[in-house]
C-alpha positions in Angstrom: 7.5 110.3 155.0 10.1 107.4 154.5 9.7 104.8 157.1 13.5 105.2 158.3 12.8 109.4 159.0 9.4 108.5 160.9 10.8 105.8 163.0 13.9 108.5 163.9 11.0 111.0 164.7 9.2 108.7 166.7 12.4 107.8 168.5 12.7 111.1 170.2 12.9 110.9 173.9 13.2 107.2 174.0 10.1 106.2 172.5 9.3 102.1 173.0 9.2 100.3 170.0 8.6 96.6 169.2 9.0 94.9 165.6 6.8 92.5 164.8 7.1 89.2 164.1 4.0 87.3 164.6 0.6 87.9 166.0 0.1 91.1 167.9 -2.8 91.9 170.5 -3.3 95.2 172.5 -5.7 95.8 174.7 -8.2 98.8 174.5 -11.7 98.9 175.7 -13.9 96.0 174.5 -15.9 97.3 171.0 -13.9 100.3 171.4 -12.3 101.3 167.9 -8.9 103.0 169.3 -6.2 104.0 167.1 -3.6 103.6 169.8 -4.3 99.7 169.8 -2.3 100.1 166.3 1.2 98.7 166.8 4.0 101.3 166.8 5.9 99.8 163.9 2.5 99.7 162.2 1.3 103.2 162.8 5.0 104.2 161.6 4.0 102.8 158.0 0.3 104.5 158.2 0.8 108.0 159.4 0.5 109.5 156.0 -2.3 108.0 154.8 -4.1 107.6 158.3 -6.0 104.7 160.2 -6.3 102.0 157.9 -9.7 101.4 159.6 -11.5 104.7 159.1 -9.0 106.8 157.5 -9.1 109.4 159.8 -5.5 111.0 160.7 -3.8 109.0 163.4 -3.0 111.5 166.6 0.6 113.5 166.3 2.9 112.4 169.2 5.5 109.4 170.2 4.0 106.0 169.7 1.6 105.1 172.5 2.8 102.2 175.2 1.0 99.3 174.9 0.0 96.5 177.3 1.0 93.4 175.6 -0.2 89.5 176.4 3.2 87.7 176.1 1.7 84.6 174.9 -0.2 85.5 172.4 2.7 88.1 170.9 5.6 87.4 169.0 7.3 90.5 169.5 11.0 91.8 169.5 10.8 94.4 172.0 12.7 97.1 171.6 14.0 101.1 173.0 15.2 103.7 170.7 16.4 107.0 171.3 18.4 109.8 169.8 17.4 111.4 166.1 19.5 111.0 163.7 23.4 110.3 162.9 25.4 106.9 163.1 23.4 103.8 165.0 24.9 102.0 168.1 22.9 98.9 169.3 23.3 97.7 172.9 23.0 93.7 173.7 22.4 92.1 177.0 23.6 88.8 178.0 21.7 85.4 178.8 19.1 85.5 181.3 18.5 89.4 181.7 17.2 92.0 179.5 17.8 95.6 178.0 17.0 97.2 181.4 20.9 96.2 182.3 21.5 98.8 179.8 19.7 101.5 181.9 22.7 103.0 183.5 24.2 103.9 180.0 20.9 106.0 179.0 22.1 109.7 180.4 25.7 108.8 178.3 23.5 107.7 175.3 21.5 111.0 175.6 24.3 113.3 176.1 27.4 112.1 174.8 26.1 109.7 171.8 26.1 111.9 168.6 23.5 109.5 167.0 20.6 107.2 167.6 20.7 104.2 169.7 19.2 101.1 170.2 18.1 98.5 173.2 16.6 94.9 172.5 15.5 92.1 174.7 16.4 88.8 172.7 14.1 86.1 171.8 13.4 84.8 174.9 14.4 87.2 177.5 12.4 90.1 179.1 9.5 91.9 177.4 10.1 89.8 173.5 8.2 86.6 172.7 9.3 83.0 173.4 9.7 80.3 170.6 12.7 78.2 170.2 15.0 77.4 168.2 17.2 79.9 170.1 21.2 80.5 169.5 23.7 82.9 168.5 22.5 83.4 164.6 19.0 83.3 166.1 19.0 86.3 167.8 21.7 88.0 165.1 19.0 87.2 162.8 15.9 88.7 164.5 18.1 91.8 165.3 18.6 92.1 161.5 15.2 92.1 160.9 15.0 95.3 163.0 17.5 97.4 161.1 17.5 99.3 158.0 18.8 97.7 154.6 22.4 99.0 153.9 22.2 100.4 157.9 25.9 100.8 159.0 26.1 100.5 163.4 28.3 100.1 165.9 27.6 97.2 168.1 28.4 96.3 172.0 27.7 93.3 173.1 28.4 92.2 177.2 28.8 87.9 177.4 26.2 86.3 175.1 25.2 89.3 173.5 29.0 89.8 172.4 28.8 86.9 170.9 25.7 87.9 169.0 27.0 91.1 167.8 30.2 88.9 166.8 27.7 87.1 164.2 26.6 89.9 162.9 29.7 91.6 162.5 30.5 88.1 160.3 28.3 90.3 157.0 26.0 86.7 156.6 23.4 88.3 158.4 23.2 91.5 155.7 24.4 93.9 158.6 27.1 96.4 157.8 29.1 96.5 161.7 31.2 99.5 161.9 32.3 98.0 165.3 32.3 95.7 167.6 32.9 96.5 171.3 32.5 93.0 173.4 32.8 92.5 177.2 32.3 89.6 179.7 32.7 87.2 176.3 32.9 83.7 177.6 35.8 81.9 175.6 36.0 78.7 177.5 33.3 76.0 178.5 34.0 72.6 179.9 31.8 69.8 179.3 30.3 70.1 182.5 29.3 73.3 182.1 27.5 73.0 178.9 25.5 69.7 180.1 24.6 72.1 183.3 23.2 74.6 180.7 21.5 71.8 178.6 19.9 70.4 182.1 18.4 74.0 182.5 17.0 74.3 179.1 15.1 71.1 179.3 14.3 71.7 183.2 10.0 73.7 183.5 9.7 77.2 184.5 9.6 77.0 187.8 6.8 79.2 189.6 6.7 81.3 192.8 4.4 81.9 195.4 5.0 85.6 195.3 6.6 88.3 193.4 9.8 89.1 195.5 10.8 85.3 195.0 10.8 85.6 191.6 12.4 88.5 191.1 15.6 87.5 193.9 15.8 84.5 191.8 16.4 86.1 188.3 18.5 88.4 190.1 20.6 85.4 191.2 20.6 83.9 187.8 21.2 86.7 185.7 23.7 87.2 188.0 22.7 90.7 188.6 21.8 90.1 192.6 23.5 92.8 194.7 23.6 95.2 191.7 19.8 95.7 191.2 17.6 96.8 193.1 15.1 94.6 193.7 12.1 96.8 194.5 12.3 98.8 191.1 11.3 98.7 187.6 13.9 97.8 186.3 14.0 93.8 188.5 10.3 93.3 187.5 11.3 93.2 184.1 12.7 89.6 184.6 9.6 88.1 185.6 6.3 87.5 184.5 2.6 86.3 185.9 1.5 83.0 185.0 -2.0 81.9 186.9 -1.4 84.2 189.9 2.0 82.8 190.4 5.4 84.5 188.8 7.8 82.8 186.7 10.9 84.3 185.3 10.6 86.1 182.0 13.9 84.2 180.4 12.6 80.9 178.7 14.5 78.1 180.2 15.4 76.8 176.8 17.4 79.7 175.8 20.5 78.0 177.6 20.5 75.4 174.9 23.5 77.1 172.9 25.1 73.8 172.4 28.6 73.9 172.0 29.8 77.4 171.5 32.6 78.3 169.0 33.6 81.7 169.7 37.1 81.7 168.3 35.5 80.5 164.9 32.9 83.0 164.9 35.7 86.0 165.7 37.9 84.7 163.3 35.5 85.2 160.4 34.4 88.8 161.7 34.9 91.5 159.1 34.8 95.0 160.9 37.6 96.3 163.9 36.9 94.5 167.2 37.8 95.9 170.5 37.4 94.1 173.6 37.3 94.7 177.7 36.7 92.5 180.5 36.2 93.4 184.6 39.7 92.8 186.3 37.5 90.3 188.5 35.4 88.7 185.9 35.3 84.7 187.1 33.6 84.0 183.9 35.9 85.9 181.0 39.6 86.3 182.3 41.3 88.8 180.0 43.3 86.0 179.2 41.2 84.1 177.6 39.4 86.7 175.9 42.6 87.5 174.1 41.8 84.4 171.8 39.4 85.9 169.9 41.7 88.0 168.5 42.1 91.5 169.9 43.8 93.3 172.9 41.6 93.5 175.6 41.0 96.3 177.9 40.8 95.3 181.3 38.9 97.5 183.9 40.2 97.7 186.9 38.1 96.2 190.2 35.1 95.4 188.5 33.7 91.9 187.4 31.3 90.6 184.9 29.0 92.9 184.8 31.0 96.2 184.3 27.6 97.5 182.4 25.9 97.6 185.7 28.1 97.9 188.5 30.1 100.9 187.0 28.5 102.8 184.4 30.7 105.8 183.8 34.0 103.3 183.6 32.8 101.6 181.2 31.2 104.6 178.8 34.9 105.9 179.1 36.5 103.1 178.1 34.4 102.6 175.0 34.6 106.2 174.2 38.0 106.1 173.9 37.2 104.3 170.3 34.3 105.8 169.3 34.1 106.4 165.0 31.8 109.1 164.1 
């Protein structure tokens, strides 16, 4: 079966899959020989033939989860879904993680006539850490997850707008059918961009316990008050270091140097279409407009229109969906 068809199979009912990059280790049961320590992306390239180890047929059945050592993994981790039809790939902004795309999922499953993709970045969530990390970065690692020739549609909220901006470019060997970006930052003052350079080169700091890690990423992914801290979803951000918890984000991930938006839009080859929250401090529709599109503006909500209102925002981007 081609690799494309089995990955699609496998995708059914949002089935977990990661991309390998590097080294990957799963745990089974020590001397145990266990076919579902094969990566997912692995066993998609061997169910024909069978287990590379003993050639006996690998089980039927989605990919199993596996329990991953972030260290030792360079990973891009990843959620697919739907079988079939046109791709749309959903990216998350700096310092939080696909799960911000979770209140999207019953739109995706019931109004998406396609397949559809979640990533954590480089960086962020439940994907390894090594730097160099910036915008053509994480276009590039994205790329590397997608079919050759694959047309998508892309939406991107702050830096992952950006991101799916860069793509959209065609130097990344992506074919963008659109771009729908929301929350873009435009603007940053000096200030701001030595604050972020001062929290790239500043250590993880470490907590005590895990409700203080997870309030903090919360607070700095600027999703406090909008997740709830006591689900799945919040433990996501953070991770276990030596009985303490850390956040998941790598500090150094702020080091985007001086961001060019403008230039990046300017050079984009597919239709753009952007929103922004009525109340978003960080991307006024105003400045938003420089990059070279009307922008939508949705009424009451801020920067995080993804998360605090769900079903405004599908309907706003549905308005321009392109089958």
């Amino acid at each position: 079966m081609p690799r494309s068809k089995e990955r699609d199979r496998r995708a059914r009912d949002g089935s977990r899959y990661s991309l390998s990059i590097g080294r990957e280790i799963a745990k089974a049961a020590p001397g145990s020989h266990n076919h579902g320590s094969l990566s997912p992306w692995r066993r998609g390239q061997e169910d024909d033939a069978g287990c590379a180890q003993c050639a006996a047929p690998l089980p039927a059945g989605p990919a199993p989860k596996l329990e991953f050592v972030m260290a030792d993994i360079e990973t891009i981790w990843c959620e697919r879904g739907g079988v079939d039809g046109p791709l749309l790939v959903l990216l998350h902004g700096l310092g939080a993680n696909g799960t911000v795309w979770h209140g999207l999922k019953p739109f995706l499953e019931q109004q998406w006539h396609g397949r559809w993709m979640i990533p954590d970045f480089r960086g962020h969530g439940r994907s390894f850490h090594r730097a160099p990390y910036g915008f053509g970065i994480h276009a590039s690692d994205l790329a590397s997850l997608l079919e050759q020739d694959e047309e998508v549609t892309l939406i991107g909220h702050s830096m992952g707008g950006v991101v799916a901006l860069a793509l959209a470019t065609g130097i990344f060997g992506v074919r963008v059918k659109r771009v729908f970006a929301f929350g873009v930052k435009v603007d940053w003052t000096e200030a701001e961009i030595a604050k972020a350079n001062t929290i790239s080169r500043t250590p993880p700091r470490l907590f005590a316990t895990k409700a203080e890690a997870i309030d903090r990423h919360l607070k700095v992914s600027g999703l406090w008050g909008l997740v709830n801290p006591d689900s799945v979803d919040a433990e996501v951000g953070i991770r276990t270091l030596e009985g303490q918890f850390r956040l998941a984000a790598d500090p150094l991930t702020y080091a985007l140097g001086t961001p060019d938006c403008i230039r990046i839009a300017q050079t984009v080859r597919s239709p753009i279409s952007l929103l922004c929250g009525e109340l978003d401090p960080i991307a006024p529709p105003e400045a938003m407009k420089r990059l070279g599109a009307d922008v939508k503006v949705l009424p009451g909500l801020g920067h995080n229109p993804h998360v605090e209102a769900p079903s405004v925002l599908w309907q706003a981007l549905s308005e321009s969906w392109e089958f």
